[in-house]
TORKOL-4160 file (C-alpha; in steps of 0.2 Angstrom, whole numbers, padded with zeros to 4 digits, m for minus):
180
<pt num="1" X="m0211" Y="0187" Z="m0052"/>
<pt num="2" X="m0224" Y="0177" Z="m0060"/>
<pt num="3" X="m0218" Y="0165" Z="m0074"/>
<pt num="4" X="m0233" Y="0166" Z="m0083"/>
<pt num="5" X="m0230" Y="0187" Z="m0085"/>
<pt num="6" X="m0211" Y="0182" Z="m0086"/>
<pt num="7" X="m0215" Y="0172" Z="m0101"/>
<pt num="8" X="m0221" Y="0187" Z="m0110"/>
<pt num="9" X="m0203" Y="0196" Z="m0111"/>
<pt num="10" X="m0200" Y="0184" Z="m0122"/>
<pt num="11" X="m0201" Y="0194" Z="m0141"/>
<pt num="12" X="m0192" Y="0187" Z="m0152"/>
<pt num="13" X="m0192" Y="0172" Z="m0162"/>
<pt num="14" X="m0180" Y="0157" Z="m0153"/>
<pt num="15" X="m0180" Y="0167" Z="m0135"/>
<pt num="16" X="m0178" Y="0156" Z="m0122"/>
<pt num="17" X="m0180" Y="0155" Z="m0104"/>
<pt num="18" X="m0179" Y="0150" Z="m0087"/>
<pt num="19" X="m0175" Y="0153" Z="m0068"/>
<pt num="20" X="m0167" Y="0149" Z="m0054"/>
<pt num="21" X="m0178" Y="0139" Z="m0039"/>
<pt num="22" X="m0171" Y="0135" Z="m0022"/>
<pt num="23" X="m0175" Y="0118" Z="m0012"/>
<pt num="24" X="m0191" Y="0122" Z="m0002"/>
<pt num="25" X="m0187" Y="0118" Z="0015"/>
<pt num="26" X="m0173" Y="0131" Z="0016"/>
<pt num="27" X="m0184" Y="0144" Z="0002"/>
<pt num="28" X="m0197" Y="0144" Z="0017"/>
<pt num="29" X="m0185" Y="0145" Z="0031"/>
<pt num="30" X="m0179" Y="0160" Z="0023"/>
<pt num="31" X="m0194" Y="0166" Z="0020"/>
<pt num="32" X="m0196" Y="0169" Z="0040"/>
<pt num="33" X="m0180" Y="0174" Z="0044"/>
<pt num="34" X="m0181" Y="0189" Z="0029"/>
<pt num="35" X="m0197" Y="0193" Z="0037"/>
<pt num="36" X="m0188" Y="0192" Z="0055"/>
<pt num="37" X="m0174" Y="0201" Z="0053"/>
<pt num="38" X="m0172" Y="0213" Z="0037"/>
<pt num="39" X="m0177" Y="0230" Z="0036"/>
<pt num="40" X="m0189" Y="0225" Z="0026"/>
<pt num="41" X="m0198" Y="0213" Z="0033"/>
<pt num="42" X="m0197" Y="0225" Z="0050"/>
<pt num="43" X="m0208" Y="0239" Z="0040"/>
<pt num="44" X="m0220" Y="0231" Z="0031"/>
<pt num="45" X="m0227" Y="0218" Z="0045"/>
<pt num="46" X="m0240" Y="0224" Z="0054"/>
<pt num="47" X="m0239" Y="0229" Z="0073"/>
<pt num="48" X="m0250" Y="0220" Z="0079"/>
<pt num="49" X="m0244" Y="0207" Z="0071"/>
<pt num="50" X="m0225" Y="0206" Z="0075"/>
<pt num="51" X="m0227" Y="0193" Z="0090"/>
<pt num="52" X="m0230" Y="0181" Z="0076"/>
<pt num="53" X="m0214" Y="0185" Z="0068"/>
<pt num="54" X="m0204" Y="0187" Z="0084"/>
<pt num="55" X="m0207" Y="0172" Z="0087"/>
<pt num="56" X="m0199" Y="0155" Z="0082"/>
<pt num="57" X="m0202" Y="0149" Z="0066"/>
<pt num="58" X="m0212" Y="0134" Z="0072"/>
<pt num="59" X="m0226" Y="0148" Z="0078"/>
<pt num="60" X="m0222" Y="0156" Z="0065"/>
<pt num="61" X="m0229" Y="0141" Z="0052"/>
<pt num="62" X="m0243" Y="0136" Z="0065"/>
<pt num="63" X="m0250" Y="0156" Z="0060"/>
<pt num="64" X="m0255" Y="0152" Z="0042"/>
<pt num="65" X="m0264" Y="0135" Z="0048"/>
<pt num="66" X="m0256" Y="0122" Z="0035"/>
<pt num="67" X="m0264" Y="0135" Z="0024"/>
<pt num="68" X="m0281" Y="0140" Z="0026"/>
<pt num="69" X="m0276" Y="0155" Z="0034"/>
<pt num="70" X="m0270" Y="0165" Z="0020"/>
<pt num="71" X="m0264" Y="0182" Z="0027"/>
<pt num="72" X="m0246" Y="0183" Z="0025"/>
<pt num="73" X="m0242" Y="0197" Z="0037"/>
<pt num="74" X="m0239" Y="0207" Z="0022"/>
<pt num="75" X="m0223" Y="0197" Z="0022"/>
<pt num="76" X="m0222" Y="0180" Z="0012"/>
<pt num="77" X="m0232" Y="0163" Z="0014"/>
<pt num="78" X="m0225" Y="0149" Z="0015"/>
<pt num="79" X="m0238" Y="0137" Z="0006"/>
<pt num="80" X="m0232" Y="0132" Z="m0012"/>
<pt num="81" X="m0221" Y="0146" Z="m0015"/>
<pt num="82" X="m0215" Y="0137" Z="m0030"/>
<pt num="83" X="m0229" Y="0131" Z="m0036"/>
<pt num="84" X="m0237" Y="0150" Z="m0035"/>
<pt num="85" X="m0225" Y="0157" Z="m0045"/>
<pt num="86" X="m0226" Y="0145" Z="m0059"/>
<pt num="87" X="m0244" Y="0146" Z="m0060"/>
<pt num="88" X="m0249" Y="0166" Z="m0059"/>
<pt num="89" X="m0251" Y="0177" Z="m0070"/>
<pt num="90" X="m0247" Y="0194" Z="m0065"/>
<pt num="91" X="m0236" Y="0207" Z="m0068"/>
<pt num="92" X="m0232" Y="0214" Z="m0051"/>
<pt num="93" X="m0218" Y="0206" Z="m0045"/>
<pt num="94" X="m0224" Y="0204" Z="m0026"/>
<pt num="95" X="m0239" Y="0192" Z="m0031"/>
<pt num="96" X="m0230" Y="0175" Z="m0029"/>
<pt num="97" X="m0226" Y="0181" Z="m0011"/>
<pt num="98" X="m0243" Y="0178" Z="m0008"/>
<pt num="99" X="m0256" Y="0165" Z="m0005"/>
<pt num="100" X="m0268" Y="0165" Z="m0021"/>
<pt num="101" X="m0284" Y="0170" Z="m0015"/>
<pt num="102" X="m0278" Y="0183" Z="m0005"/>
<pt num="103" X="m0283" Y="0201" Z="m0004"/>
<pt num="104" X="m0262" Y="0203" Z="m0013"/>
<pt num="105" X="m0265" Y="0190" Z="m0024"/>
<pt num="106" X="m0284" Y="0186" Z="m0028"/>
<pt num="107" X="m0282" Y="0176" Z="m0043"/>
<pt num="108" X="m0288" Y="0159" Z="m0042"/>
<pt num="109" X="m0279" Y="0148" Z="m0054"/>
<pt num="110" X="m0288" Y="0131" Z="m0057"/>
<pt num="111" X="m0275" Y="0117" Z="m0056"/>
<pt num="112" X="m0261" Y="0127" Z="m0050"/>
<pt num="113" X="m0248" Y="0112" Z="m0050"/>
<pt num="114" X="m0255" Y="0106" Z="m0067"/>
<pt num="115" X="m0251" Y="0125" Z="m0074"/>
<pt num="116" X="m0235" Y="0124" Z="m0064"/>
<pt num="117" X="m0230" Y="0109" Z="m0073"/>
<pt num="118" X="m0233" Y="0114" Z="m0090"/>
<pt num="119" X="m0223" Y="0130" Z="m0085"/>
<pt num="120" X="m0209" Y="0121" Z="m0079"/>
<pt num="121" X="m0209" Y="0109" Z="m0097"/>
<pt num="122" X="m0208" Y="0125" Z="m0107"/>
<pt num="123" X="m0193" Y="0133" Z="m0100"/>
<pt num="124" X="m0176" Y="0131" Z="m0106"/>
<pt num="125" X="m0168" Y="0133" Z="m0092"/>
<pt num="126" X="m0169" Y="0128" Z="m0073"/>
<pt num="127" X="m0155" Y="0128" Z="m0062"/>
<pt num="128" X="m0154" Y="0128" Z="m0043"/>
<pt num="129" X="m0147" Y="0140" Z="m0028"/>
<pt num="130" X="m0139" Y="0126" Z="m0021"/>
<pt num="131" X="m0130" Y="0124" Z="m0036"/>
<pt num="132" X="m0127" Y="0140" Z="m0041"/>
<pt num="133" X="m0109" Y="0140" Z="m0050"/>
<pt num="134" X="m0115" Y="0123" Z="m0060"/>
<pt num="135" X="m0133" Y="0130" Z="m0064"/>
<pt num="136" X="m0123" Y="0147" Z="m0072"/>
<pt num="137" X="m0110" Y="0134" Z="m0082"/>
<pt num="138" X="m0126" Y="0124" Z="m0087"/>
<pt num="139" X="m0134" Y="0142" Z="m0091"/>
<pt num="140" X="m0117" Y="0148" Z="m0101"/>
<pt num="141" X="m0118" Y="0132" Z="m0110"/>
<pt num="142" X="m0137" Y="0132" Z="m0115"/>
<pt num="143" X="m0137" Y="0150" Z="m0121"/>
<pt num="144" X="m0121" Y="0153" Z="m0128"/>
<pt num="145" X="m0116" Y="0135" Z="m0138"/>
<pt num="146" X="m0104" Y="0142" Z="m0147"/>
<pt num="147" X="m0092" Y="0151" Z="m0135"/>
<pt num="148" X="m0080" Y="0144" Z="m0122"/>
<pt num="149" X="m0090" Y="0140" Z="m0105"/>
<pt num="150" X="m0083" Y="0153" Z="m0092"/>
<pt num="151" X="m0064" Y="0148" Z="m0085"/>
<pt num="152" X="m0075" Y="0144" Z="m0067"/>
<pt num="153" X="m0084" Y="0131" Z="m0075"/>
<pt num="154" X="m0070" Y="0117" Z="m0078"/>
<pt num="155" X="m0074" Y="0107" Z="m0062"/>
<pt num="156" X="m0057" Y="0096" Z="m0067"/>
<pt num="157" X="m0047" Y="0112" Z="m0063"/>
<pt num="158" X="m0050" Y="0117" Z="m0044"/>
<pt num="159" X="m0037" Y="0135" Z="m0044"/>
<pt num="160" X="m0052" Y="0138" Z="m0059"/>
<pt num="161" X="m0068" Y="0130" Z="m0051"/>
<pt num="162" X="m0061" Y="0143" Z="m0035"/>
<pt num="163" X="m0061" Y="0157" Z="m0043"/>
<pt num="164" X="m0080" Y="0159" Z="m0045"/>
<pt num="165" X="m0087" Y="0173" Z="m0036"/>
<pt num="166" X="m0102" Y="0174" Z="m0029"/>
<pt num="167" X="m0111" Y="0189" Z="m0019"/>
<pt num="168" X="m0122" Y="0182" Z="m0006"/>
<pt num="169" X="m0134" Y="0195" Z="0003"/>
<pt num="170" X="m0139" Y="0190" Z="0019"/>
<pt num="171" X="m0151" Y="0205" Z="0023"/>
<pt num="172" X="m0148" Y="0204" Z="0040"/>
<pt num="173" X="m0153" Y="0186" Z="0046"/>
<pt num="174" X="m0141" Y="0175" Z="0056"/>
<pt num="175" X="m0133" Y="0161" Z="0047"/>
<pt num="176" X="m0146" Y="0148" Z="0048"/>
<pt num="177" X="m0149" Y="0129" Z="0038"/>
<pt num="178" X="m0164" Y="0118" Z="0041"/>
<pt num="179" X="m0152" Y="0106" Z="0048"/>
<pt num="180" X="m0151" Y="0114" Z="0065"/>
């Protein structure tokens, strides 16, 4: 969702917020393999289009041209993700997926890693997927200052830093890292 439309759930007086963002390298490889291998990404790209995703993800990031070619095989595109969704301002939660300019996201946003910025220094909150159990105990601790952190968080206890559970949905994709 863009943060910019997020931003506006807030209503009340001291709301805060924030988000979760992922290292780009693995967000984008993602990004492929989603549109690879899940349901979803099987539907919606085009079929005269799916040698593009079939293929490896090297031709896959060669199709959208270091980003001057900004159709995103109604999937995702991969240039500035991050930067995207800290700069639009839209309520439909697809338009980050897109490059801004495109027909699925036409707004132009002028200085989009300035806006982005800004964003970022207004938020309460950012925590990171690769640090998913720290970001929640920061999170519990940030929102919540006057109750116990959860029993998960005490990283000096490891029976209680083991019990965290966390659902991980794969959508179908191999396990896959950007070191391989």
């Amino acid at each position: 969702k863009c943060s910019l439309a997020m931003k506006r759930l807030l209503t009340r007086a001291g709301d805060g917020w924030g988000g979760i963002v992922r290292e780009p390298r693995s967000h984008v490889l993602s990004q492929f393999l989603m549109c690879k291998y899940s349901k979803w990404g099987k539907l919606v790209v085009p079929v005269q289009k799916k040698e593009v995703i079939n293929g490896t993800f090297f031709r896959w990031l060669q199709y959208f041209d270091s980003g001057r070619n900004l159709d995103d095989l109604n999937c995702y595109h991969p240039l500035n993700l991050q930067t995207r969704a800290f700069s639009c301002d839209d309520d439909r939660d697809e338009v980050p997926h897109h490059a801004t300019g495109s027909k699925n996201n036409p707004t132009m946003v002028a200085d989009p890693l300035g806006v982005a910025l800004r964003t970022l220094d207004t938020m309460h909150f950012v925590g990171l997927t690769e640090r998913y159990q720290e970001s929640l105990c920061l999170f519990a601790a940030l929102s919540s200052p006057d109750l116990d952190l959860p029993a998960f968080c005490n990283c000096a206890d490891e029976v209680a830093w083991q019990s965290f559970n966390s659902a991980h949905e794969n959508y179908g994709a191999p396990r896959h890292s950007v070191n391989n």
